[in-house]
KEDREN-569862 format. One line per 3 residues: number of its first residue (from 1); their letters; for each residue x, z, y of N, C-alpha, C. Coordinates in nm, 2 decimals. Each point is the difference from the previous one (the first is absolute). Example, Ala and Ser with C-alpha at 12.3 -4.5 7.8 and 13.67 -1.06 7.14 Angstrom:
// residues 2
1 = as = 1.32 0.78 -0.57 -0.09 0.00 0.12 0.09 0.00 0.12 ~ -0.04 -0.07 0.11 0.09 0.00 0.11 -0.08 0.08 0.11
// end
This chain:
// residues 261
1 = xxx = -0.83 4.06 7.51 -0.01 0.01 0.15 -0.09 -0.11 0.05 ~ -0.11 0.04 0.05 -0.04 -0.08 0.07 0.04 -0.11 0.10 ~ 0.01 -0.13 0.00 0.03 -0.12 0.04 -0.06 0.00 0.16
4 = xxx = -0.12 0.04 -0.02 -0.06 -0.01 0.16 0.01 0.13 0.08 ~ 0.07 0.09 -0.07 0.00 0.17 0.08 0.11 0.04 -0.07 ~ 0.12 -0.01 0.03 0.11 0.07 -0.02 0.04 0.13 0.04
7 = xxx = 0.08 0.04 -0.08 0.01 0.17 -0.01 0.13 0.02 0.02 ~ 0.01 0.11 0.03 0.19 0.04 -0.01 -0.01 0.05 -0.15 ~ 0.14 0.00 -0.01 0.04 0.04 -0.16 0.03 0.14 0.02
10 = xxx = -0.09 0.14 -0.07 0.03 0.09 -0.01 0.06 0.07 0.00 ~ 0.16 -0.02 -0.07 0.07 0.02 -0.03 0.12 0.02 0.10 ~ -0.01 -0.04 0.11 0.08 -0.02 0.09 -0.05 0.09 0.17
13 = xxx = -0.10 0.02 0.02 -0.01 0.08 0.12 -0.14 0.10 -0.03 ~ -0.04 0.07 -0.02 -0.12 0.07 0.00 -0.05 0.00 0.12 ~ 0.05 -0.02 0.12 -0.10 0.01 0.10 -0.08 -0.08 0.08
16 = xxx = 0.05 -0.12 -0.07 -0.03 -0.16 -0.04 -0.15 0.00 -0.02 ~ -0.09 0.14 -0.06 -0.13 -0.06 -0.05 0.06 -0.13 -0.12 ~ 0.05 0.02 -0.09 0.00 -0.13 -0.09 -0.13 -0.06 -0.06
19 = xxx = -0.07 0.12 -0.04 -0.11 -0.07 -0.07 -0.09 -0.04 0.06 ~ -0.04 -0.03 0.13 -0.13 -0.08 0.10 0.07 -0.11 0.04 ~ -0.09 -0.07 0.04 0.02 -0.12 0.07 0.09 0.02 0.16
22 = xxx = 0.11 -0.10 0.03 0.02 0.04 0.11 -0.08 -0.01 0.10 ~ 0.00 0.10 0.15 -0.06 0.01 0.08 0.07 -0.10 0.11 ~ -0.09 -0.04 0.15 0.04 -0.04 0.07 0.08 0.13 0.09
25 = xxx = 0.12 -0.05 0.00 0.10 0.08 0.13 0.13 0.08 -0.14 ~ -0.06 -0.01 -0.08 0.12 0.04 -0.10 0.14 0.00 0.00 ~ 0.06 -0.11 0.03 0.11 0.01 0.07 0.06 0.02 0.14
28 = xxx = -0.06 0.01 0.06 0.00 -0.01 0.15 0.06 0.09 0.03 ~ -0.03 0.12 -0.08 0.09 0.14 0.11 0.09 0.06 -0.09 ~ 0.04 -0.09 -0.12 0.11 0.07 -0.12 0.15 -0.10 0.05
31 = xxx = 0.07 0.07 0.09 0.12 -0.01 0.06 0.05 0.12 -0.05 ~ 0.18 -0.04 0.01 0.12 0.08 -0.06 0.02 0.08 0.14 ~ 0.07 0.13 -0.01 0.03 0.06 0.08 0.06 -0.03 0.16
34 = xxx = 0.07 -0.14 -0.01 -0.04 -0.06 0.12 -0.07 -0.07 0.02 ~ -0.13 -0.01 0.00 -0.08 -0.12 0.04 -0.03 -0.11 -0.03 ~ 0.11 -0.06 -0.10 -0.03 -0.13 -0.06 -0.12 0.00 -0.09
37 = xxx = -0.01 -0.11 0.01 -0.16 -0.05 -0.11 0.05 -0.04 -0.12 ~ -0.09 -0.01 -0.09 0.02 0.00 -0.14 0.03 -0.12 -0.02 ~ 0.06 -0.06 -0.14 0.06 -0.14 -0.04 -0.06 -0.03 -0.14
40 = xxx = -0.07 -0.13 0.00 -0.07 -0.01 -0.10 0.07 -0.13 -0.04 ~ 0.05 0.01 -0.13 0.06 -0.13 -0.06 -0.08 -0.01 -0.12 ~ -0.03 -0.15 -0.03 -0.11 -0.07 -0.06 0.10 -0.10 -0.10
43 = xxx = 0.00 -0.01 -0.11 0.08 -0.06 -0.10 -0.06 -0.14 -0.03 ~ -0.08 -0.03 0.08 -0.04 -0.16 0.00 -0.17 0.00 -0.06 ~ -0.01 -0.09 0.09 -0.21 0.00 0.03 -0.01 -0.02 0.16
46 = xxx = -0.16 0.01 -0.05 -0.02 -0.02 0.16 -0.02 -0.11 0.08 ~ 0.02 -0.03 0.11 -0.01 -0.14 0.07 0.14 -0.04 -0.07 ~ 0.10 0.03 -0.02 0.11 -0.07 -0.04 0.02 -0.09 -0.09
49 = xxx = -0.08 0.07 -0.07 -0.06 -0.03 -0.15 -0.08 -0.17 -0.01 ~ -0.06 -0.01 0.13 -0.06 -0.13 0.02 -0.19 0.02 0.03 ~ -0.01 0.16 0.04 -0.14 0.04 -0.01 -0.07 -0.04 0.09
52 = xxx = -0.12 -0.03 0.02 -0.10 -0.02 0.15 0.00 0.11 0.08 ~ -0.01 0.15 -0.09 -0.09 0.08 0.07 0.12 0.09 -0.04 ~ 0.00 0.14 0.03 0.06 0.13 0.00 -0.03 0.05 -0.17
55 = xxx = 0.14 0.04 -0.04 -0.02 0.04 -0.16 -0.07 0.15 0.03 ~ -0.05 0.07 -0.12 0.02 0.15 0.02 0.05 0.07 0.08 ~ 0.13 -0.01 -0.03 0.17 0.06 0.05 -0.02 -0.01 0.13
58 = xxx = -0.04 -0.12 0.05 0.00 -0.02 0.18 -0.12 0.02 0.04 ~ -0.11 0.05 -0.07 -0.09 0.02 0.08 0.01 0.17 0.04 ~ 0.04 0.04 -0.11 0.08 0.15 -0.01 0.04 0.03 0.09
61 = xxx = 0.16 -0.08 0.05 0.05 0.04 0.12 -0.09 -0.05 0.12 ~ -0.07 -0.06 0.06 -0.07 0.00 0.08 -0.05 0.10 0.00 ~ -0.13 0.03 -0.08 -0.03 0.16 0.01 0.08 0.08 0.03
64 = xxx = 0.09 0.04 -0.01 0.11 0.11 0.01 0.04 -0.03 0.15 ~ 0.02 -0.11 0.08 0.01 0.03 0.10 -0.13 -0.01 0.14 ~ -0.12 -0.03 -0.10 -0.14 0.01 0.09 -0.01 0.12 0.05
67 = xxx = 0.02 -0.02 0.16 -0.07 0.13 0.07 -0.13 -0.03 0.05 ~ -0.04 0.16 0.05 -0.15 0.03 0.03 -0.03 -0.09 0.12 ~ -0.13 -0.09 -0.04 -0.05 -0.05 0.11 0.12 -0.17 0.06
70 = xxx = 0.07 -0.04 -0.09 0.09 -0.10 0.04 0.04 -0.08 -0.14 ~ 0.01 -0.12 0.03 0.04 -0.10 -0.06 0.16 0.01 -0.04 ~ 0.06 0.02 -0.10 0.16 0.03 0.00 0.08 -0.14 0.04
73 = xxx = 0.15 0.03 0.01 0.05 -0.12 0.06 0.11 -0.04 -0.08 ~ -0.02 -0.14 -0.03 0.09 0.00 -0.14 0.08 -0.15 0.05 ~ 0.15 0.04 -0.03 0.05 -0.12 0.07 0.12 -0.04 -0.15
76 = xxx = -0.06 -0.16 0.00 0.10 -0.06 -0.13 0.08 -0.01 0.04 ~ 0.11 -0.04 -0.07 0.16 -0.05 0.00 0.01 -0.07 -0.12 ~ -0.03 -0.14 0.02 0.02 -0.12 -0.12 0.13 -0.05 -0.03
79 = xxx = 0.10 0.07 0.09 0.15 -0.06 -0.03 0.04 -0.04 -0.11 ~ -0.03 0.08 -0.10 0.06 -0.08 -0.13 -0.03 -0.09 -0.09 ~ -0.14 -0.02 0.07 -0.04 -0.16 -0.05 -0.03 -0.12 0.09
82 = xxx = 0.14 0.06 0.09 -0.01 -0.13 0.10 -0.14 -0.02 0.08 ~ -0.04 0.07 0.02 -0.12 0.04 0.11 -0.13 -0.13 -0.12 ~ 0.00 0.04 -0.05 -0.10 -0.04 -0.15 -0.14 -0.03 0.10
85 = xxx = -0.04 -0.13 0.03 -0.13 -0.01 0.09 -0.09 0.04 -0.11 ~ -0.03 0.00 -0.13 -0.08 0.03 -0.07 -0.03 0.13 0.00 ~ 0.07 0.08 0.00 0.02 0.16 0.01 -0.05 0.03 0.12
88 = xxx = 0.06 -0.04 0.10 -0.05 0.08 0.10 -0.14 -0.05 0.06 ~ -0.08 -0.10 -0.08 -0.10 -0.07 0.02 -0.10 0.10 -0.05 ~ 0.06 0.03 -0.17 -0.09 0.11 -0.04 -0.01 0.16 0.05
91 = xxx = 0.15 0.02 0.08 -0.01 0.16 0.06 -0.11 -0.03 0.09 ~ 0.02 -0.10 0.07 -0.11 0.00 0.13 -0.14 0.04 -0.05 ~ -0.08 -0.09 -0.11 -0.11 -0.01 -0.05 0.01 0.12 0.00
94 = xxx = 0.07 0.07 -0.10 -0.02 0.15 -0.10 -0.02 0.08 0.12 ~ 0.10 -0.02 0.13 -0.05 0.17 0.09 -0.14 -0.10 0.04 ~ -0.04 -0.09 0.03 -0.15 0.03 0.06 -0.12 0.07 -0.11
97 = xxx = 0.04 -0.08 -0.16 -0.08 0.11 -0.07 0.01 0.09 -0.01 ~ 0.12 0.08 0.04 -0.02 0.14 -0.02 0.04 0.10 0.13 ~ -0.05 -0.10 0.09 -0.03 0.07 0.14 0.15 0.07 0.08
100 = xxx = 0.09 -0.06 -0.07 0.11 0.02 0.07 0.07 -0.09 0.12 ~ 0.09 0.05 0.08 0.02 -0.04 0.09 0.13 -0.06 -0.04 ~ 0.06 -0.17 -0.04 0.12 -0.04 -0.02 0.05 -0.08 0.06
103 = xxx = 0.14 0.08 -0.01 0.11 -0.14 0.12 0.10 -0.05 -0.14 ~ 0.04 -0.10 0.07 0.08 -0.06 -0.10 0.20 -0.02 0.10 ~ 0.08 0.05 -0.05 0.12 -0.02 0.04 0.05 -0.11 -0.07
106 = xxx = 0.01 -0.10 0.08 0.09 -0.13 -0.07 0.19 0.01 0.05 ~ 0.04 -0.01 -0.06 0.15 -0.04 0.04 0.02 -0.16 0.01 ~ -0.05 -0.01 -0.09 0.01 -0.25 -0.02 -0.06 -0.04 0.12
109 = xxx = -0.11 0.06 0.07 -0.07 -0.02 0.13 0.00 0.12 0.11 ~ 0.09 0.03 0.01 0.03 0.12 0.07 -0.07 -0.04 0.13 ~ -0.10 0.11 0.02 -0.05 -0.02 0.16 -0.03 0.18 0.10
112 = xxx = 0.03 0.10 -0.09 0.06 0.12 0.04 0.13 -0.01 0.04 ~ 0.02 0.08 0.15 0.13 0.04 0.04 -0.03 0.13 0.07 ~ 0.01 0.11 -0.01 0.04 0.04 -0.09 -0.12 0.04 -0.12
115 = xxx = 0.06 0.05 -0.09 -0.12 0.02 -0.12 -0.08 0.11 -0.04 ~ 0.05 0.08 0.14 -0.11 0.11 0.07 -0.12 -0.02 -0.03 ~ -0.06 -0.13 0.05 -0.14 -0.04 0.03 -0.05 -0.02 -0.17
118 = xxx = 0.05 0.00 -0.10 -0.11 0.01 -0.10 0.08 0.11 -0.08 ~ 0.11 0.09 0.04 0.06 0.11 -0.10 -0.07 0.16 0.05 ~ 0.00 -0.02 0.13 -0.02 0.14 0.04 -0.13 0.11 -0.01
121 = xxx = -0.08 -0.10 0.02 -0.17 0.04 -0.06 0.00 -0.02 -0.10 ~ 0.09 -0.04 -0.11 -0.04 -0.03 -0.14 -0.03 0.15 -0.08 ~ -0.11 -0.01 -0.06 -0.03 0.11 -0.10 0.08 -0.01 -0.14
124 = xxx = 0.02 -0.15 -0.05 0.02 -0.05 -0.17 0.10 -0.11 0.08 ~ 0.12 -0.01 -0.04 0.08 -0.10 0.00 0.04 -0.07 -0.20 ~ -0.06 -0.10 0.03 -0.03 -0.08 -0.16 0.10 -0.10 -0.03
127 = xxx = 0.12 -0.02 -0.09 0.08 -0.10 -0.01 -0.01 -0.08 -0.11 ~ -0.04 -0.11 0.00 -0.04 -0.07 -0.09 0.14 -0.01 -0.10 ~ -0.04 -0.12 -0.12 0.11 0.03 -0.13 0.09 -0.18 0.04
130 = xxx = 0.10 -0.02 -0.09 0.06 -0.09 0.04 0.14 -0.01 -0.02 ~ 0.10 -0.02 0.08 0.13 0.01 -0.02 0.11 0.10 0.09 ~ 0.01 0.11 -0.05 0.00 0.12 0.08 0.14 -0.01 0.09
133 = xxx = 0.11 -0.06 -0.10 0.11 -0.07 0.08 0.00 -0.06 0.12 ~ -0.12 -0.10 -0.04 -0.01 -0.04 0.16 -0.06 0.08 0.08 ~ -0.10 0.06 -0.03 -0.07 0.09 0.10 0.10 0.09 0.04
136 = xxx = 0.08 0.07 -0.03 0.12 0.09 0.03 0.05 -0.03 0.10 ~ 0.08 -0.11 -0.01 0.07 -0.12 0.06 -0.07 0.00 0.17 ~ -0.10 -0.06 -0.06 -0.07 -0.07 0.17 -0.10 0.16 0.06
139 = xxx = 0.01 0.07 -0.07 -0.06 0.16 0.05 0.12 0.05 0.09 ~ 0.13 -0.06 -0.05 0.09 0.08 0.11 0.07 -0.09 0.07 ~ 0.00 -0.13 -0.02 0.00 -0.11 0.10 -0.07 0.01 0.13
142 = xxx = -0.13 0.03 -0.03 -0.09 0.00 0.13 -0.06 0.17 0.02 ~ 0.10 0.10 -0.02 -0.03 0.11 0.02 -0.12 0.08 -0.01 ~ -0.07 -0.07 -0.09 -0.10 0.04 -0.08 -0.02 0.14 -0.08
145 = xxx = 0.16 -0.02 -0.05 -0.01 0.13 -0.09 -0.02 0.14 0.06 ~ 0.12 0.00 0.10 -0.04 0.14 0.07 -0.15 0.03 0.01 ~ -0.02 -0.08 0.07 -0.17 -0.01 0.04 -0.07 0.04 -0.11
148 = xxx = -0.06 -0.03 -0.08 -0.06 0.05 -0.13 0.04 0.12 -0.04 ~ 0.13 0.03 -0.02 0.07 0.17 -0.01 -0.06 0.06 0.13 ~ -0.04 -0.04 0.14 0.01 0.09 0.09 -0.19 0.03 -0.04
151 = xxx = -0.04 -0.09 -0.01 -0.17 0.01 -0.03 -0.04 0.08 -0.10 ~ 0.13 0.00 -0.13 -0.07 0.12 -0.13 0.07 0.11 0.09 ~ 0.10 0.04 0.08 0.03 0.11 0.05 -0.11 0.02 0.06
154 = xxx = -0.07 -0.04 0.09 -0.10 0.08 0.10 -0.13 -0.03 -0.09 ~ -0.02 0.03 -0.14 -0.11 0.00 -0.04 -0.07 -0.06 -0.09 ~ 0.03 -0.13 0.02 -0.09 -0.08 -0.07 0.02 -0.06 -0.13
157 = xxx = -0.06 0.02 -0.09 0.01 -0.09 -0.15 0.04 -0.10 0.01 ~ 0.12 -0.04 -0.12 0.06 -0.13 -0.03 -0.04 0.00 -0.12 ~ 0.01 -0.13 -0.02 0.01 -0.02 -0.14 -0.02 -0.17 -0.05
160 = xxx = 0.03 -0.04 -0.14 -0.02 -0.09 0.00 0.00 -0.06 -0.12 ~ 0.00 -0.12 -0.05 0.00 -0.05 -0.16 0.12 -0.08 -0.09 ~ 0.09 0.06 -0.08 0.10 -0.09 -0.06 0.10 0.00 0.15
163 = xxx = 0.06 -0.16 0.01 0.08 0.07 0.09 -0.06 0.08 0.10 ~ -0.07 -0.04 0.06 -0.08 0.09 0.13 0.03 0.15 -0.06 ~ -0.01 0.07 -0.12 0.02 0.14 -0.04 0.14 0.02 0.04
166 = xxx = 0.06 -0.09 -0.08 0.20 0.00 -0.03 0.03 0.04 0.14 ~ -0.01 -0.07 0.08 0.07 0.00 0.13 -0.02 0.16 0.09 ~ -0.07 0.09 -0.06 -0.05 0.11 0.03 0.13 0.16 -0.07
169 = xxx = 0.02 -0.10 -0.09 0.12 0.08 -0.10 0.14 0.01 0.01 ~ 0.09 0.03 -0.06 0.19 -0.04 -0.01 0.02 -0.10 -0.07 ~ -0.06 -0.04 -0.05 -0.04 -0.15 -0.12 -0.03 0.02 -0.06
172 = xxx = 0.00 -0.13 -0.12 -0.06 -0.02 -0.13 0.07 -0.13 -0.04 ~ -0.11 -0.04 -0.11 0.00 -0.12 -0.04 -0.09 -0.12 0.05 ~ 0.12 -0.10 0.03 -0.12 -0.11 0.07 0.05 -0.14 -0.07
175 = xxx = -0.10 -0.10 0.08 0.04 -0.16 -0.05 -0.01 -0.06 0.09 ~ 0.07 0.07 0.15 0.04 -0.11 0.08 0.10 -0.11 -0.06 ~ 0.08 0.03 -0.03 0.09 -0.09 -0.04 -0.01 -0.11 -0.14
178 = xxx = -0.15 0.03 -0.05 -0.02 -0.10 -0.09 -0.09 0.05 -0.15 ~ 0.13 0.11 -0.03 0.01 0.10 -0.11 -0.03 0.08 0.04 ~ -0.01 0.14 -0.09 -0.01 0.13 0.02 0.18 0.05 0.05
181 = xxx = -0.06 0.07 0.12 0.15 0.05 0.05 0.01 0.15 0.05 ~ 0.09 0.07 -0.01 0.00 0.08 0.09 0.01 0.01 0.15 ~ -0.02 0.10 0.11 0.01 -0.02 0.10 -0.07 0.11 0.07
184 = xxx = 0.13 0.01 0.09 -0.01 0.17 0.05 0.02 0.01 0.18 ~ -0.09 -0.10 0.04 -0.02 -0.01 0.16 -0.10 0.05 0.07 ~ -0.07 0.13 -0.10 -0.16 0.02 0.07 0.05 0.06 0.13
187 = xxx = -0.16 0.06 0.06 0.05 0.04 0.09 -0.01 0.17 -0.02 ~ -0.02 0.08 -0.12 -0.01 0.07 -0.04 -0.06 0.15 0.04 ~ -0.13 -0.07 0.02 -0.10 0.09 0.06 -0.05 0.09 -0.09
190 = xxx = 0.01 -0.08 -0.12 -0.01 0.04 -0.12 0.12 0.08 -0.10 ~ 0.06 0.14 0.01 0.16 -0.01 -0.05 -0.02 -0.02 -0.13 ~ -0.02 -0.12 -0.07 0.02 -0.01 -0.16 -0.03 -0.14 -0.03
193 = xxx = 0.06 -0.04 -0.10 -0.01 -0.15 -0.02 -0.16 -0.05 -0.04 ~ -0.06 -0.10 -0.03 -0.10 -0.06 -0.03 0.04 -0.13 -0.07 ~ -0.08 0.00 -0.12 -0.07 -0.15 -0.06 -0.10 -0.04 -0.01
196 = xxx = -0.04 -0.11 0.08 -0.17 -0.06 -0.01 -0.02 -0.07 -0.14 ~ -0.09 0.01 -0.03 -0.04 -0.12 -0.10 0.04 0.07 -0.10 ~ 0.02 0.16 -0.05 0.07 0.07 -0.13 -0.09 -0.07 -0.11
199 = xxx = -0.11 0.02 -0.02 -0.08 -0.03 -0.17 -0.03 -0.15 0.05 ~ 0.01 -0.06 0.05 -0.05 -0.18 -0.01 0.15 -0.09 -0.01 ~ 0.15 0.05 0.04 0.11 -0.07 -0.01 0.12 0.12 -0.09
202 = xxx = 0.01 -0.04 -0.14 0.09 0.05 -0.05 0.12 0.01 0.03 ~ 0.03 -0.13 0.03 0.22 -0.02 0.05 -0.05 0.09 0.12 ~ -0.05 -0.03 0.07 0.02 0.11 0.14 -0.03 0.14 -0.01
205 = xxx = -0.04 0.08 -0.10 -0.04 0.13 -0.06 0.13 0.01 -0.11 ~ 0.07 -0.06 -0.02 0.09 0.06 -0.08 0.14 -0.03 0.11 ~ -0.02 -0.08 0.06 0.15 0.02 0.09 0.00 0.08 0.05
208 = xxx = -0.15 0.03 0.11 -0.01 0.15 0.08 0.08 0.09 -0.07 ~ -0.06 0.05 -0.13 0.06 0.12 -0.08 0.15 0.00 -0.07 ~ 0.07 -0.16 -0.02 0.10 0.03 0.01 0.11 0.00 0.12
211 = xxx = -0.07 -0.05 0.11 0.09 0.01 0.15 -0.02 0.16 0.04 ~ -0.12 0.05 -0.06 0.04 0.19 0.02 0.06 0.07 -0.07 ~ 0.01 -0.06 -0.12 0.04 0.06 -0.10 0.21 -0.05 0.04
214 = xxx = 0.07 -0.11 0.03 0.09 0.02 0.05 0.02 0.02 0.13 ~ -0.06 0.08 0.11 -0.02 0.07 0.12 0.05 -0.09 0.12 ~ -0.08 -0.15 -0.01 -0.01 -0.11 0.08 -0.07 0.00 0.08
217 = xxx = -0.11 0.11 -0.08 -0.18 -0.01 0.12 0.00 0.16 -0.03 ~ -0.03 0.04 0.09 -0.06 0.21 -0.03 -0.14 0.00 -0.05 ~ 0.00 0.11 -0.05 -0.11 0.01 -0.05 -0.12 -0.03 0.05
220 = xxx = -0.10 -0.03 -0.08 -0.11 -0.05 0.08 -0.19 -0.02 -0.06 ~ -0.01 -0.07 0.02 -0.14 -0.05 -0.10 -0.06 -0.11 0.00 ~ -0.03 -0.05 -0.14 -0.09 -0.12 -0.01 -0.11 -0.01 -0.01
223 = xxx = -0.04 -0.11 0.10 -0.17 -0.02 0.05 -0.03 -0.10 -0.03 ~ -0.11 0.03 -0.11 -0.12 -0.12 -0.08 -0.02 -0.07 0.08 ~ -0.04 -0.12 -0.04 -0.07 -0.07 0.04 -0.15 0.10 0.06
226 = xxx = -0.06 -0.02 0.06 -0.13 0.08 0.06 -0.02 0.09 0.04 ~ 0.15 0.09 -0.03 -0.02 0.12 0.08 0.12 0.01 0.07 ~ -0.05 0.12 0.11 0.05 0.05 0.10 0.05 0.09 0.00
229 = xxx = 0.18 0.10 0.07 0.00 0.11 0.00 0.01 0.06 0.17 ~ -0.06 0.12 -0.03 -0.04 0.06 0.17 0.14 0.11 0.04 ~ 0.07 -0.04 0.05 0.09 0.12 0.07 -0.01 0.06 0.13
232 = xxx = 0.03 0.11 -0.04 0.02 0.09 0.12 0.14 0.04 0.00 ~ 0.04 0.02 0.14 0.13 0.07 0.01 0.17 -0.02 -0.10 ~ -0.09 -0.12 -0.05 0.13 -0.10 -0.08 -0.08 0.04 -0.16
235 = xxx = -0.06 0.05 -0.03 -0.10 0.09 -0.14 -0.05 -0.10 -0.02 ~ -0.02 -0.05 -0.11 -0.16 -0.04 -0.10 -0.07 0.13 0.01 ~ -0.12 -0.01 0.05 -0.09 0.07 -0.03 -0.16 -0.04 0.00
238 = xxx = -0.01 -0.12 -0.02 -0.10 -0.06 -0.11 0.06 -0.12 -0.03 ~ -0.16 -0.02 -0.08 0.00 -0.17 -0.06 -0.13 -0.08 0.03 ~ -0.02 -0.13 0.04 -0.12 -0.07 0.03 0.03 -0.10 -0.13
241 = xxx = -0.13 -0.08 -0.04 -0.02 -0.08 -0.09 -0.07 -0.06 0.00 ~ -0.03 -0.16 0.00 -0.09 -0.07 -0.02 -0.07 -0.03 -0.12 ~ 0.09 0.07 -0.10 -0.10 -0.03 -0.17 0.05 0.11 -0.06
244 = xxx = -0.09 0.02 -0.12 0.08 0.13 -0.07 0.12 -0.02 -0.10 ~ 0.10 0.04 0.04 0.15 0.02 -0.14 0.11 -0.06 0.13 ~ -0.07 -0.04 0.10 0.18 -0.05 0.11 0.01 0.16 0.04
247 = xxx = 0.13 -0.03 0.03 0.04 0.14 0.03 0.14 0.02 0.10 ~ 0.05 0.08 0.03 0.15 0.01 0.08 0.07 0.06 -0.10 ~ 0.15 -0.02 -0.03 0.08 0.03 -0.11 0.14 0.10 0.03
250 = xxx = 0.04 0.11 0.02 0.13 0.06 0.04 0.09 -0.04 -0.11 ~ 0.13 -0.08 0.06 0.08 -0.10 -0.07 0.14 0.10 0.04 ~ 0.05 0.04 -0.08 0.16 0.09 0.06 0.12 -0.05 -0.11
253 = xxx = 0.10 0.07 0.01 0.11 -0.04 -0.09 -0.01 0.07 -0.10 ~ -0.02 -0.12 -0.15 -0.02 0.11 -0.16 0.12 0.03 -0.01 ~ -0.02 0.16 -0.07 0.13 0.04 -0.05 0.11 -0.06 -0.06
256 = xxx = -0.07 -0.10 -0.08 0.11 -0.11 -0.08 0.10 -0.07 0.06 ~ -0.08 -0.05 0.18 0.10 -0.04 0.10 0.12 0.08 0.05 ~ 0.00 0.16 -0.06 0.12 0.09 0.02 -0.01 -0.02 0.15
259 = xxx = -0.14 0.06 0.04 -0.04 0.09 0.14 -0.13 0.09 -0.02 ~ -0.08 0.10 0.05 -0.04 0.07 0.02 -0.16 -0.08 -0.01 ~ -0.08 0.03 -0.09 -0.17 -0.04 0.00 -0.05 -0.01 0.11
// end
């Protein structure tokens, strides 16, 4: 797969166009039968990652929500890295090169009340990676979370990297707490568990599968490092990638665990 033009994975939606390059507006009108917008969770990359500029994967989603004749509107949420000045130094740069229009939501410098003013026009709501615990935490401390659920209800793409993905799901595996842990606080826009970082963190790829495999976490999928999966309607129905061989993984209970594949 190309690095600089990512593709959907064939395999998963045919009407996806898999084999071309994505177009601008691509995701923009693929909503679930009520209106919600699609959810894109990114298994770690990206500005999180520590990048200047937008990976593949996020230049992707931009496209996907570029409409005709306008600049898309793309609003971060740095919560889990503690509002990371570095990061949102580089979102800013990145939407001027790529002609986007970006706000940045701080919680550590809160100066929205309410958070209408950079949620409701948002085209792409982007959550950066970090410690998803806390972001959980202070997302429904400062009633945040609703708000982001009410924004993918009326439309707009979420999505985000490592924790920024997790917090989109029922849980997964994380290291707030130090270690690799379980943890089942998402806010479950996503119905199925997630693990960031599957092929780059081993202890956190084998706990995932044994916390499903004793039916601690529901079934779910692990996301590479570099790539992305796209849902609809609670579905996988693609895959984004920044290099070729990262991939999204369907992780369920083996039979051995004496439950159903």
């Amino acid at each position: 797969m190309d690095a600089a033009s990512p593709a959907l994975d064939p395999t998963l939606d045919p009407t996806l166009d898999p084999g071309a390059p994505l177009t601008d507006g691509w995701l923009r009108d693929r909503r679930d039968s009520t209106g919600a917008g699609a959810v894109v969770t990114y298994g770690g990359g990206g500005l999180s990652a520590g990048r200047t500029g937008f990976s593949a994967v996020e230049r992707a989603l931009l496209a996907g929500v570029r409409g005709s004749g306008r600049r898309p509107r793309v609003t971060l949420v740095p919560t889990a890295s503690g509002d990371d000045d570095a990061c949102m130094d580089a979102f800013r740069a990145a939407c001027d090169a790529e002609d986007a229009e970006g706000h940045v939501l701080s919680l550590f410098r809160r100066t929205e009340a309410p958070f209408g003013n950079v949620l409701d026009d948002a085209d792409l709501v982007y959550v950066t990676g970090g410690a998803v615990a806390n972001l959980a935490a202070l997302w429904r401390l400062h009633g945040l979370a609703a708000e982001v659920v009410g924004a993918w209800r009326r439309g707009a793409v979420v999505a985000g990297s490592s924790a920024g993905a997790l917090i989109w799901s029922l849980g997964g595996v994380t290291t707030s707490f130090g270690t690799p842990a379980g943890w089942t606080d998402g806010l479950g826009v996503v119905p199925h568990s997630l693990c960031p970082h599957y092929d780059t963190q081993p202890g956190r790829a084998q706990l995932y599968r044994d916390l499903v495999d004793r039916g601690e976490l529901p079934a779910g999928y692990g996301l590479d490092e570099d790539a992305a999966g796209v849902f609809v309607g609670g579905e996988l129905v693609g895959v984004l990638a920044d290099r070729e061989g990262a991939g999204v993984h369907a992780v369920s209970p083996t039979p051995a665990a004496g439950r159903r594949p």
